[in-house]
C-alpha positions as a printed NumPy array, in Angstrom:
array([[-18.929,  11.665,  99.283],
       [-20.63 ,  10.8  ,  96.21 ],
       [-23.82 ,  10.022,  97.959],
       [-23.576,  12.791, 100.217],
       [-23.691,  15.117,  96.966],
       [-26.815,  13.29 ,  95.183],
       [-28.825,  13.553,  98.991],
       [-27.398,  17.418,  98.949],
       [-28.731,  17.569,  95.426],
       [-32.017,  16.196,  96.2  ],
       [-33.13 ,  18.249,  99.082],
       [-32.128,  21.277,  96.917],
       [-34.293,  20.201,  94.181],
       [-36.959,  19.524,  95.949],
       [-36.839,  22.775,  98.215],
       [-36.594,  24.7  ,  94.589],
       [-39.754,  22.407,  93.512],
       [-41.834,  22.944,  96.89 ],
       [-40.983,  26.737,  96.773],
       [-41.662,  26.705,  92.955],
       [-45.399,  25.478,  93.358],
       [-46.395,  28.065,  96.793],
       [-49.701,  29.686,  95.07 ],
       [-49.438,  33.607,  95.183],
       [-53.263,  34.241,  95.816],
       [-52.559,  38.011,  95.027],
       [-51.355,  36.557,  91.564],
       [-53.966,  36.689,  88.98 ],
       [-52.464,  36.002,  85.917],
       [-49.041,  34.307,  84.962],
       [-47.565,  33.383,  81.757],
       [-44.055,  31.952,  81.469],
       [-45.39 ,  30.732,  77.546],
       [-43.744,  28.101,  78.722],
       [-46.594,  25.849,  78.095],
       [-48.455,  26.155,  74.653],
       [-51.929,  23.596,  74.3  ],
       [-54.46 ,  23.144,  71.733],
       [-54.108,  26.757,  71.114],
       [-53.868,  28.456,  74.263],
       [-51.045,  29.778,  76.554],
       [-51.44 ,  28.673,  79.972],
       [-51.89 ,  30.511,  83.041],
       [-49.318,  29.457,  85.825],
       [-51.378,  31.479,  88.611],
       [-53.473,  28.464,  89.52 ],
       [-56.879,  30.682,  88.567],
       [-57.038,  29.097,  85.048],
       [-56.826,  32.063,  82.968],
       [-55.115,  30.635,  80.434],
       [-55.096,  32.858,  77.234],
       [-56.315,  32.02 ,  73.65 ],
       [-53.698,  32.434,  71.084],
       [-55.357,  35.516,  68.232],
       [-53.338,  35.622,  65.219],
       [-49.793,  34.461,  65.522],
       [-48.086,  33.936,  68.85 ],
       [-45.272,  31.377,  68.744],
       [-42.726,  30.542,  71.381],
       [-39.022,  31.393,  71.002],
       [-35.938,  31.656,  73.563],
       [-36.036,  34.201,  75.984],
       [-33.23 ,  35.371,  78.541],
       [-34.693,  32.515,  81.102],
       [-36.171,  29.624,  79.552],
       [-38.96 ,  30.506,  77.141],
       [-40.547,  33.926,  75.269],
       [-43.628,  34.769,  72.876],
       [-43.468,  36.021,  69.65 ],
       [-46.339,  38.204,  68.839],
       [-46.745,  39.198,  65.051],
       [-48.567,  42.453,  64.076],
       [-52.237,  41.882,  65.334],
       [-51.596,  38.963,  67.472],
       [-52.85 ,  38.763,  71.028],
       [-54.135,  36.626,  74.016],
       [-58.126,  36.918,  74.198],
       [-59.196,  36.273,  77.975],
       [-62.055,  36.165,  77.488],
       [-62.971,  39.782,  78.828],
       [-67.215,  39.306,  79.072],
       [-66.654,  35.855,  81.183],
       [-63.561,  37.18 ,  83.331],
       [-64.549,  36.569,  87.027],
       [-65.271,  39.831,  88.495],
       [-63.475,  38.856,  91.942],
       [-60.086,  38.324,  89.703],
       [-60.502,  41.955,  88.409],
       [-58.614,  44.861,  90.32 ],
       [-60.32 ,  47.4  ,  91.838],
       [-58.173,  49.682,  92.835],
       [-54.83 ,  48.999,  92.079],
       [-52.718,  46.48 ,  89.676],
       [-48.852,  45.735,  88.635],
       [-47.954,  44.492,  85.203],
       [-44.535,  43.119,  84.36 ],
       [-43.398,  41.869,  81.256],
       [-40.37 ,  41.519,  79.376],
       [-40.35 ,  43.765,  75.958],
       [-38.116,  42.876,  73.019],
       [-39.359,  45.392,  70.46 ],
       [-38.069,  44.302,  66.396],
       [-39.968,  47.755,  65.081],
       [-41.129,  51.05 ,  66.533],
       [-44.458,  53.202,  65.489],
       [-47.701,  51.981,  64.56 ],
       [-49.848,  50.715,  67.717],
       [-48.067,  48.513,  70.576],
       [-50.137,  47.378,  73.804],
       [-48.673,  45.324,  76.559],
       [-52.2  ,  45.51 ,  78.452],
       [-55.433,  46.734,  76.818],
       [-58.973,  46.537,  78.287],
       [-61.454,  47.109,  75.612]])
């Protein structure tokens, strides 16, 4: 029984892994902030957009796994002037985030293109 459950266990796993790493081609941009490096958050879309930390970003808990904390002024620079054209919408876009707001008023942007 007891190897029965670990085999069980396994083939769950890795069908959660495999189905975990399927590239969404539609997917341009994806950032769990999950994964901070040398100053950037990374992109989990598999296009390499990671973003570059501006002011103070730091990761806390979220609801599932991991969250950003963005302090007044803070945001991730893509690099707008070298963003490939072909990963820019032309018609139409979806953006999702989860929004924990500690104070209301002044300016606050999920998206901006400037």
């Amino acid at each position: 029984m007891g190897k029965l459950v670990v085999a069980l266990a396994l083939v769950f796993s890795g069908a959660i892994l495999s189905w975990a790493a399927i590239p969404v081609p539609e997917l341009i941009i994806y950032y769990d902030y999950e994964d901070f490096q040398n100053g950037l958050v990374i992109d989990k879309s598999g296009h390499g957009h990671d973003g570059k930390i501006v002011g103070n970003i730091t990761q806390v808990p979220g609801k599932r796994g991991m969250g950003a904390q963005f302090e007044r002024g803070s945001y991730l620079d893509l690099d707008g002037a070298n963003f490939p054209a072909d990963d820019i919408p032309e018609d139409e876009m979806s953006v999702c985030a989860w929004v924990k707001c500690q104070k209301t008023g002044d300016h606050h942007a999920i998206f901006n293109v400037r």
